[in-house]
C-alpha positions as CSV (number, residue, x, y, z in Angstrom):
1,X,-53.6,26.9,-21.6
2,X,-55.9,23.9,-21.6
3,X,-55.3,21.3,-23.9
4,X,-58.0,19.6,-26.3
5,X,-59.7,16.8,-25.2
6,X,-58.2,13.0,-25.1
7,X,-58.4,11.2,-28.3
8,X,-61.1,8.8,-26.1
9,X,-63.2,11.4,-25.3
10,X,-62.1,10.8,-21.2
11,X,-62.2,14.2,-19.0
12,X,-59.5,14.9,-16.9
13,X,-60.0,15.4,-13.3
14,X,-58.5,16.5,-10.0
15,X,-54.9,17.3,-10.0
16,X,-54.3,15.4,-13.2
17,X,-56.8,18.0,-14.6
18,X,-55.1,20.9,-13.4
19,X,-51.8,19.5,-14.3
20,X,-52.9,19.4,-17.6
21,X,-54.3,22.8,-17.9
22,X,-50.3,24.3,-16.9
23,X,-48.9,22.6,-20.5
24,X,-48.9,24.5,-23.5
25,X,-49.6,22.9,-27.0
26,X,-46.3,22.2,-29.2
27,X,-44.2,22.7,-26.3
28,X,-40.8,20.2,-25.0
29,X,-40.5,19.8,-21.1
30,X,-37.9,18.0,-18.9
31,X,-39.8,15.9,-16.0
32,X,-38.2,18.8,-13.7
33,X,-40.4,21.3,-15.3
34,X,-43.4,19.5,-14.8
35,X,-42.8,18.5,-11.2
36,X,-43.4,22.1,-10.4
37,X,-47.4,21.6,-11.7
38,X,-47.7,18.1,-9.7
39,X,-47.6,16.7,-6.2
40,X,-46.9,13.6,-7.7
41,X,-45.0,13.8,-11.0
42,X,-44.6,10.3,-12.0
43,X,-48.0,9.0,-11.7
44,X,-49.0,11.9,-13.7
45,X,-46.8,11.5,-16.2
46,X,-48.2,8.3,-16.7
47,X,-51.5,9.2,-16.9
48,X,-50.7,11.8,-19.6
49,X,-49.1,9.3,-21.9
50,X,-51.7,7.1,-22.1
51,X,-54.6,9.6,-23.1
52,X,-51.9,11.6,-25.3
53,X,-51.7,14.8,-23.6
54,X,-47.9,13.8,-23.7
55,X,-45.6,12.5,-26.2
56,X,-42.1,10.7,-24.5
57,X,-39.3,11.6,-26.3
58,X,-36.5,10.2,-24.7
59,X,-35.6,9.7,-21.0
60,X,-37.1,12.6,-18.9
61,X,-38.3,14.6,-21.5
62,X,-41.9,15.0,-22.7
63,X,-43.8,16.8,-25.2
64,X,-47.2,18.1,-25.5
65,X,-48.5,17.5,-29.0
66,X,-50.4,20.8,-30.4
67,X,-53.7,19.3,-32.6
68,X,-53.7,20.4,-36.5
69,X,-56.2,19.0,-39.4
70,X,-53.5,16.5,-40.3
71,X,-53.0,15.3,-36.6
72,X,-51.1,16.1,-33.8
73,X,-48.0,18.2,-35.1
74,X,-44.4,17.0,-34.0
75,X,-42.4,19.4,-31.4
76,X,-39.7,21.7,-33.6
77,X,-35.9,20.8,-33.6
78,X,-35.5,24.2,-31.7
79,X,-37.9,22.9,-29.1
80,X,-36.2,19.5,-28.8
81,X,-33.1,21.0,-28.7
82,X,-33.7,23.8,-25.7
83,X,-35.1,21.2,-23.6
84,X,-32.4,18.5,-24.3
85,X,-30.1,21.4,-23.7
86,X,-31.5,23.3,-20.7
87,X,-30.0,26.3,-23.0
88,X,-30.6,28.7,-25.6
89,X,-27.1,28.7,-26.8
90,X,-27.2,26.2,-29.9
91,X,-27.3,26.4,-33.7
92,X,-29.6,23.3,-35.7
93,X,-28.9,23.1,-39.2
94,X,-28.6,20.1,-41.7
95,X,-25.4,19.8,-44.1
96,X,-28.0,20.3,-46.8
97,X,-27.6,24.1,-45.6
98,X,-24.1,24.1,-48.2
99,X,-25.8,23.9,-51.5
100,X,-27.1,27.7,-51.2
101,X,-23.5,28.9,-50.8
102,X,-22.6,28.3,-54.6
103,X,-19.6,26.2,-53.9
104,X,-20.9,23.2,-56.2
105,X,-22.3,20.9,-53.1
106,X,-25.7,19.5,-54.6
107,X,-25.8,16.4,-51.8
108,X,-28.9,16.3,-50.0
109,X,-28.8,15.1,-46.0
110,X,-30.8,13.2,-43.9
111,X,-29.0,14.5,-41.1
112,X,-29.3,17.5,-38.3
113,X,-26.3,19.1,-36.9
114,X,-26.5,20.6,-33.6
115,X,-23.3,23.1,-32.9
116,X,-23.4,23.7,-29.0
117,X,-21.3,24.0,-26.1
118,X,-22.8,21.3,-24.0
119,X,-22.8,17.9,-25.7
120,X,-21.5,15.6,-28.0
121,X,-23.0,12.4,-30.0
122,X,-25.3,11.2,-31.2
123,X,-28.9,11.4,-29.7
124,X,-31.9,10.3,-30.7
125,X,-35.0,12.3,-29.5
126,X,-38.6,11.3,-30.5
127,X,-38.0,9.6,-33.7
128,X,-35.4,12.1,-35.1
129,X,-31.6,11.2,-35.0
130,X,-29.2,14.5,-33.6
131,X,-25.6,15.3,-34.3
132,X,-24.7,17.2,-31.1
133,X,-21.1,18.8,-31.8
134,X,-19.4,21.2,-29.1
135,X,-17.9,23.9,-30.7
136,X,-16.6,27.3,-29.1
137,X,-17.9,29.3,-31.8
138,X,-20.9,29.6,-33.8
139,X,-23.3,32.7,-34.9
140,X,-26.7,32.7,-33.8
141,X,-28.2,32.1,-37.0
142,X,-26.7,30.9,-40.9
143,X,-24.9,32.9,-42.7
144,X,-23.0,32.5,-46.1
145,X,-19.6,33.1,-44.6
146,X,-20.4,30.8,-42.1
147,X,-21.6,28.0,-44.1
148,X,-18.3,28.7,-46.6
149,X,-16.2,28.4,-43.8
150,X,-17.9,25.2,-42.0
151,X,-18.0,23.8,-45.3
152,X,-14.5,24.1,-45.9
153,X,-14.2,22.7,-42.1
154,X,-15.9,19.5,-42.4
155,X,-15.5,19.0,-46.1
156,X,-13.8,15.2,-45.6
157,X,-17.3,14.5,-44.1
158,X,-19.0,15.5,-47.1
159,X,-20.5,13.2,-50.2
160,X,-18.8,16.1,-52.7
161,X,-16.1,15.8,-55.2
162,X,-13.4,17.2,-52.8
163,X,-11.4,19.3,-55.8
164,X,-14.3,20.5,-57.8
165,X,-15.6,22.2,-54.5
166,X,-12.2,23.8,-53.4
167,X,-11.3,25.0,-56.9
168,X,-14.9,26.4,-56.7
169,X,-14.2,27.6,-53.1
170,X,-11.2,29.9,-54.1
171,X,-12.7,31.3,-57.5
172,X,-16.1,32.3,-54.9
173,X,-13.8,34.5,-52.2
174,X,-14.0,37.2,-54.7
175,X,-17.5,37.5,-54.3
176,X,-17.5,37.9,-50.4
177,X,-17.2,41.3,-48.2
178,X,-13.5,40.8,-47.2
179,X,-14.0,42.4,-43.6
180,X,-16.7,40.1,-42.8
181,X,-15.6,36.9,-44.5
182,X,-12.4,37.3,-42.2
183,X,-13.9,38.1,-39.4
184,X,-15.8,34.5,-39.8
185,X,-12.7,33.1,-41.0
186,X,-11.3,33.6,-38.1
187,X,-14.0,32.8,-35.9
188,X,-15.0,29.6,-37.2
189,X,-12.4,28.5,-39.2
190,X,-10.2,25.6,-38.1
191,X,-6.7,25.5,-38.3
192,X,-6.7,23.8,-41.9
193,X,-9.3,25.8,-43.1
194,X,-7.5,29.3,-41.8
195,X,-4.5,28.0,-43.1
196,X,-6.3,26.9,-47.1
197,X,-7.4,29.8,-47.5
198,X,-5.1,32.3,-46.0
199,X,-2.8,30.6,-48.8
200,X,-5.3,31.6,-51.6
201,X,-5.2,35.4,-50.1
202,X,-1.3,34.9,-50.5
203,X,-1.1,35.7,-47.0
Protein backbone atom coordinates (compact mmCIF):
# COMPACT_ATOMS: atom_id res chain seq x y z
CA UNK A 1 0.00 0.00 0.00
CA UNK A 2 1.52 3.32 -0.94
CA UNK A 3 1.86 5.85 1.55
CA UNK A 4 0.71 9.66 1.17
CA UNK A 5 3.01 11.99 0.04
CA UNK A 6 6.11 13.53 2.28
CA UNK A 7 5.06 16.45 4.35
CA UNK A 8 7.62 18.55 1.74
CA UNK A 9 5.91 17.52 -1.11
CA UNK A 10 9.35 15.38 -2.31
CA UNK A 11 8.50 12.15 -4.53
CA UNK A 12 10.13 9.12 -3.77
CA UNK A 13 12.13 7.35 -6.33
CA UNK A 14 13.99 4.19 -7.27
CA UNK A 15 14.32 1.62 -4.66
CA UNK A 16 13.50 4.13 -1.87
CA UNK A 17 10.16 4.40 -3.81
CA UNK A 18 9.44 0.93 -3.95
CA UNK A 19 10.49 0.43 -0.54
CA UNK A 20 8.05 2.65 0.45
CA UNK A 21 5.19 1.33 -1.44
CA UNK A 22 5.75 -2.41 0.72
CA UNK A 23 4.76 -0.39 4.26
CA UNK A 24 1.39 -0.12 5.41
CA UNK A 25 -0.07 2.91 7.25
CA UNK A 26 -0.32 2.53 11.21
CA UNK A 27 1.82 -0.35 11.16
CA UNK A 28 5.18 -1.29 13.84
CA UNK A 29 8.21 -3.01 12.02
CA UNK A 30 11.56 -4.38 13.35
CA UNK A 31 14.56 -3.25 10.94
CA UNK A 32 14.56 -7.19 10.05
CA UNK A 33 11.21 -6.79 8.50
CA UNK A 34 12.05 -4.18 6.35
CA UNK A 35 15.36 -5.53 5.16
CA UNK A 36 13.31 -8.04 3.25
CA UNK A 37 11.85 -4.81 0.94
CA UNK A 38 15.61 -3.19 0.62
CA UNK A 39 18.93 -3.92 -0.85
CA UNK A 40 20.24 -1.58 1.40
CA UNK A 41 18.25 -1.21 4.65
CA UNK A 42 20.05 1.35 6.51
CA UNK A 43 20.43 3.98 4.07
CA UNK A 44 16.81 3.59 3.56
CA UNK A 45 15.82 3.76 6.79
CA UNK A 46 17.43 6.96 6.86
CA UNK A 47 15.87 8.36 4.09
CA UNK A 48 12.46 7.46 5.44
CA UNK A 49 12.93 9.30 8.65
CA UNK A 50 13.75 12.34 7.38
CA UNK A 51 10.67 12.80 4.97
CA UNK A 52 8.35 11.01 7.76
CA UNK A 53 7.38 7.96 5.99
CA UNK A 54 8.82 6.49 9.35
CA UNK A 55 8.55 7.19 12.92
CA UNK A 56 11.82 5.60 15.23
CA UNK A 57 10.52 4.24 18.17
CA UNK A 58 13.25 2.75 19.88
CA UNK A 59 16.38 0.85 18.67
CA UNK A 60 15.45 -1.21 15.61
CA UNK A 61 11.98 -0.67 15.51
CA UNK A 62 10.12 1.76 13.20
CA UNK A 63 6.66 2.81 12.56
CA UNK A 64 4.79 4.03 9.64
CA UNK A 65 2.55 6.84 10.74
CA UNK A 66 -1.15 6.46 9.07
CA UNK A 67 -2.41 10.36 8.14
CA UNK A 68 -5.84 11.50 9.91
CA UNK A 69 -7.40 15.23 9.99
CA UNK A 70 -5.65 15.75 13.28
CA UNK A 71 -2.16 14.57 11.96
CA UNK A 72 -0.39 11.61 11.78
CA UNK A 73 -2.01 9.01 14.29
CA UNK A 74 0.36 7.20 16.85
CA UNK A 75 0.98 3.23 16.27
CA UNK A 76 -1.47 1.22 19.02
CA UNK A 77 -0.08 -0.36 22.21
CA UNK A 78 -0.98 -3.79 20.57
CA UNK A 79 1.14 -2.80 17.62
CA UNK A 80 4.12 -1.63 19.69
CA UNK A 81 3.87 -4.43 21.64
CA UNK A 82 3.84 -7.45 18.80
CA UNK A 83 6.79 -5.86 17.27
CA UNK A 84 8.77 -5.22 20.51
CA UNK A 85 7.69 -8.84 21.13
CA UNK A 86 8.10 -10.74 17.91
CA UNK A 87 4.86 -12.52 19.48
CA UNK A 88 1.22 -12.47 19.77
CA UNK A 89 1.22 -13.90 23.14
CA UNK A 90 0.83 -10.76 25.50
CA UNK A 91 -1.97 -9.02 27.46
CA UNK A 92 -1.78 -4.70 27.65
CA UNK A 93 -3.81 -3.22 30.12
CA UNK A 94 -3.49 -0.24 32.59
CA UNK A 95 -4.13 -0.81 36.53
CA UNK A 96 -6.87 1.70 35.85
CA UNK A 97 -8.65 -1.61 34.40
CA UNK A 98 -9.63 -2.36 38.54
CA UNK A 99 -12.13 0.25 39.10
CA UNK A 100 -14.86 -1.66 36.77
CA UNK A 101 -14.61 -4.73 39.13
CA UNK A 102 -16.58 -3.01 42.03
CA UNK A 103 -13.95 -3.65 44.61
CA UNK A 104 -13.77 0.12 45.75
CA UNK A 105 -10.40 0.99 43.62
CA UNK A 106 -11.22 4.68 42.15
CA UNK A 107 -7.18 5.38 41.37
CA UNK A 108 -6.59 6.37 38.03
CA UNK A 109 -2.99 5.25 36.29
CA UNK A 110 -0.70 6.70 34.07
CA UNK A 111 0.74 3.45 33.58
CA UNK A 112 0.53 0.23 30.97
CA UNK A 113 1.11 -3.22 32.08
CA UNK A 114 2.27 -5.66 29.69
CA UNK A 115 1.80 -9.46 31.04
CA UNK A 116 4.07 -11.65 28.66
CA UNK A 117 6.30 -14.44 28.74
CA UNK A 118 9.29 -12.77 27.07
CA UNK A 119 10.47 -9.70 28.97
CA UNK A 120 10.75 -7.83 31.90
CA UNK A 121 11.22 -3.95 32.74
CA UNK A 122 10.69 -1.25 31.98
CA UNK A 123 10.74 0.03 28.30
CA UNK A 124 10.15 2.94 26.74
CA UNK A 125 8.82 2.82 23.12
CA UNK A 126 8.02 6.07 21.10
CA UNK A 127 7.12 8.31 23.80
CA UNK A 128 5.05 5.86 25.88
CA UNK A 129 6.66 4.20 29.14
CA UNK A 130 5.82 0.00 29.26
CA UNK A 131 5.67 -2.28 32.29
CA UNK A 132 6.75 -5.58 30.65
CA UNK A 133 6.02 -8.47 33.42
CA UNK A 134 6.56 -12.26 32.60
CA UNK A 135 3.98 -14.20 33.86
CA UNK A 136 3.06 -17.91 33.14
CA UNK A 137 -0.46 -17.26 32.96
CA UNK A 138 -2.78 -14.78 31.63
CA UNK A 139 -6.26 -14.92 29.43
CA UNK A 140 -6.18 -13.52 26.19
CA UNK A 141 -8.40 -10.71 26.93
CA UNK A 142 -9.84 -8.92 30.53
CA UNK A 143 -12.08 -10.43 32.38
CA UNK A 144 -13.68 -9.58 35.87
CA UNK A 145 -12.32 -12.69 37.51
CA UNK A 146 -9.18 -11.94 36.22
CA UNK A 147 -8.91 -8.35 37.22
CA UNK A 148 -10.37 -9.58 40.98
CA UNK A 149 -7.73 -11.90 41.13
CA UNK A 150 -4.70 -9.70 39.74
CA UNK A 151 -6.03 -7.03 41.86
CA UNK A 152 -5.86 -9.03 44.87
CA UNK A 153 -2.21 -10.07 43.46
CA UNK A 154 -0.57 -6.77 43.16
CA UNK A 155 -2.70 -4.87 45.63
CA UNK A 156 0.71 -3.58 47.76
CA UNK A 157 1.43 -1.86 44.43
CA UNK A 158 -1.78 -0.13 44.43
CA UNK A 159 -2.60 3.76 45.58
CA UNK A 160 -5.95 1.97 47.48
CA UNK A 161 -6.91 1.84 51.11
CA UNK A 162 -5.60 -1.77 51.51
CA UNK A 163 -8.63 -2.86 54.12
CA UNK A 164 -11.47 -1.09 52.52
CA UNK A 165 -10.70 -3.04 49.26
CA UNK A 166 -10.25 -6.59 50.79
CA UNK A 167 -13.28 -6.14 53.13
CA UNK A 168 -14.93 -5.15 49.86
CA UNK A 169 -13.13 -8.08 48.01
CA UNK A 170 -14.66 -10.90 50.30
CA UNK A 171 -18.37 -9.28 50.56
CA UNK A 172 -18.03 -9.26 46.15
CA UNK A 173 -17.18 -13.33 45.92
CA UNK A 174 -20.78 -13.79 46.38
CA UNK A 175 -21.53 -12.16 43.27
CA UNK A 176 -19.14 -14.35 41.01
CA UNK A 177 -19.87 -17.83 39.10
CA UNK A 178 -17.94 -20.12 41.60
CA UNK A 179 -16.74 -22.58 38.81
CA UNK A 180 -15.24 -19.84 36.88
CA UNK A 181 -13.93 -17.53 39.56
CA UNK A 182 -11.94 -20.75 40.72
CA UNK A 183 -10.84 -21.78 37.78
CA UNK A 184 -9.15 -18.12 37.52
CA UNK A 185 -8.19 -18.35 40.96
CA UNK A 186 -6.28 -20.94 40.37
CA UNK A 187 -4.79 -19.85 37.28
CA UNK A 188 -3.75 -16.56 38.10
CA UNK A 189 -3.72 -16.36 41.57
CA UNK A 190 -0.51 -16.18 43.48
CA UNK A 191 0.19 -18.06 46.45
CA UNK A 192 -1.11 -15.22 48.92
CA UNK A 193 -3.90 -14.46 46.86
CA UNK A 194 -4.98 -18.43 46.67
CA UNK A 195 -4.30 -18.69 50.10
CA UNK A 196 -6.72 -15.03 51.13
CA UNK A 197 -9.21 -16.13 49.65
CA UNK A 198 -9.43 -19.82 49.93
CA UNK A 199 -9.66 -18.65 53.76
CA UNK A 200 -12.83 -16.57 53.08
CA UNK A 201 -14.33 -19.88 51.23
CA UNK A 202 -13.40 -21.62 54.62
CA UNK A 203 -11.50 -23.96 52.66
Amino acid sequence: MALPANPAGTALKGALARVADKLCPGTVYRREDLAQFSNAVDRHLRSLLSVGKLQKLAPGLYHVPRPSRFGPLPASDEELVRAFLRDDDFLVFSPSAYNSVGLGTTQLYNQTLVYNHKRHGQFKLGNRQFDFRVKPRFPKKLTSEFLYVDLLNNLSELAEDRDMVLARAREKLVDYDFTKFKQALKAYGNMATRKRVQEWLGE
